[in-house]
C-alpha positions in Angstrom: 0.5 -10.2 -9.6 1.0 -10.8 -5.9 4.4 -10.1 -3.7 4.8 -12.1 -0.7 6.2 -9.4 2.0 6.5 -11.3 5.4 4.1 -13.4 7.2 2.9 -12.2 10.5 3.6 -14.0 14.1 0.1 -15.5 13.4 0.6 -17.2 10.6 -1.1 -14.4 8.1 0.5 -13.7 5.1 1.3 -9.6 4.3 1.0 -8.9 0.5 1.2 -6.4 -2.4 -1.6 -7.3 -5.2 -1.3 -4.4 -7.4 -1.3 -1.1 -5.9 -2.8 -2.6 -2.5 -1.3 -3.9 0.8 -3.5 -7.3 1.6 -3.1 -8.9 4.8 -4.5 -12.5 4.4 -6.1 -11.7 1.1 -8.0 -8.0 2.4 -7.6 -5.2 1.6 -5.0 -3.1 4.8 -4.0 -0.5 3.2 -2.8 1.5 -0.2 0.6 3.0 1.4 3.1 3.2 3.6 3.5 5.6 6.6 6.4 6.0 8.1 6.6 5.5 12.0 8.5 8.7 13.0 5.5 10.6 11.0 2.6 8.3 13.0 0.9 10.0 15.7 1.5 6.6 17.7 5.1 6.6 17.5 5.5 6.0 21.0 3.5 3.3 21.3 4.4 1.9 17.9 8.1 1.4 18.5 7.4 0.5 22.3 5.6 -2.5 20.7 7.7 -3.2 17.8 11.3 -1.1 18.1 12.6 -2.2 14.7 9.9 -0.8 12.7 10.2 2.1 10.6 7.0 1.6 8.3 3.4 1.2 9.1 1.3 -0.7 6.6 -2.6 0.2 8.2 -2.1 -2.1 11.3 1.0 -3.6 10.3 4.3 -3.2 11.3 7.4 -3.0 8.5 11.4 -3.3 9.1 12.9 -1.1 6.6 13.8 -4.2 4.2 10.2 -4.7 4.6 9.4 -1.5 3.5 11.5 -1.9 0.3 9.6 -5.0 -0.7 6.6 -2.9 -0.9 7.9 0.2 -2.6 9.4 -2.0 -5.2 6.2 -4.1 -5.7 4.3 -0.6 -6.5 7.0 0.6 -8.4 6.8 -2.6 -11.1 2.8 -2.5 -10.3 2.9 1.3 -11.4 4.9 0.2 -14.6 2.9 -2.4 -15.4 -0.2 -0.4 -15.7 1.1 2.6 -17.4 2.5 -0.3 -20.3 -1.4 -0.8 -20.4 -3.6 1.2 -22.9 -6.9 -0.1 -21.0 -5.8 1.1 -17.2 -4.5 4.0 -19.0 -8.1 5.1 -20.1 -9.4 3.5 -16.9 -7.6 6.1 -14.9 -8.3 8.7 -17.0 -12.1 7.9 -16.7 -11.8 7.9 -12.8 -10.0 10.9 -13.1 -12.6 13.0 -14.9 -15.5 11.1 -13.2 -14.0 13.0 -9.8 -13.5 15.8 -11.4 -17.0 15.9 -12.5 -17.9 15.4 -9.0 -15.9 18.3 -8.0 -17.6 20.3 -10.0 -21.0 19.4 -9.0 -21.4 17.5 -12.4 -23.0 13.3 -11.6 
């Protein structure tokens, strides 16, 4: 399931597949920051002064931003209404803990 958020000034489209932010189909980032927490603030909203969300590289309006929360959101839902990615995170989940531990 893909969510079209915007399409960049050069022509790239910014996405949600899953619990991912794709720009142009890779992989930019797995949430969003919010610009008054960036240590680039400054610079950010010099550049851009209507963004209030980074995604990675990418700046996000605030409607932008809501897009993407709400495409996790239904993303999150969707995979906890899944037995398999329910077992699938719990096997990621002990496999780190393993690791932790000292346990491969």
């Amino acid at each position: 399931m893909s969510t079209l958020v915007k399409n960049t000034q050069d022509g790239r489209k910014l996405e949600v597949i899953g619990l991912a932010i794709c720009l142009d189909g890779e992989l930019e980032a797995f949430e969003l920051i919010e610009v008054k927490m960036h240590p680039n603030r400054r610079a950010i909203l010099a550049a851009a002064p209507e963004a209030t969300h980074m995604a990675g590289r990418v700046t996000l309006t605030r409607e932008e931003a809501d897009i993407v929360v709400a495409a996790f959101k239904a993303a999150e839902a969707e995979i906890l209404a899944n037995p398999v990615a329910i077992n699938e995170r719990f096997r990621i989940a002990a496999m780190w803990k393993a690791r932790e531990q000292g346990i491969e």
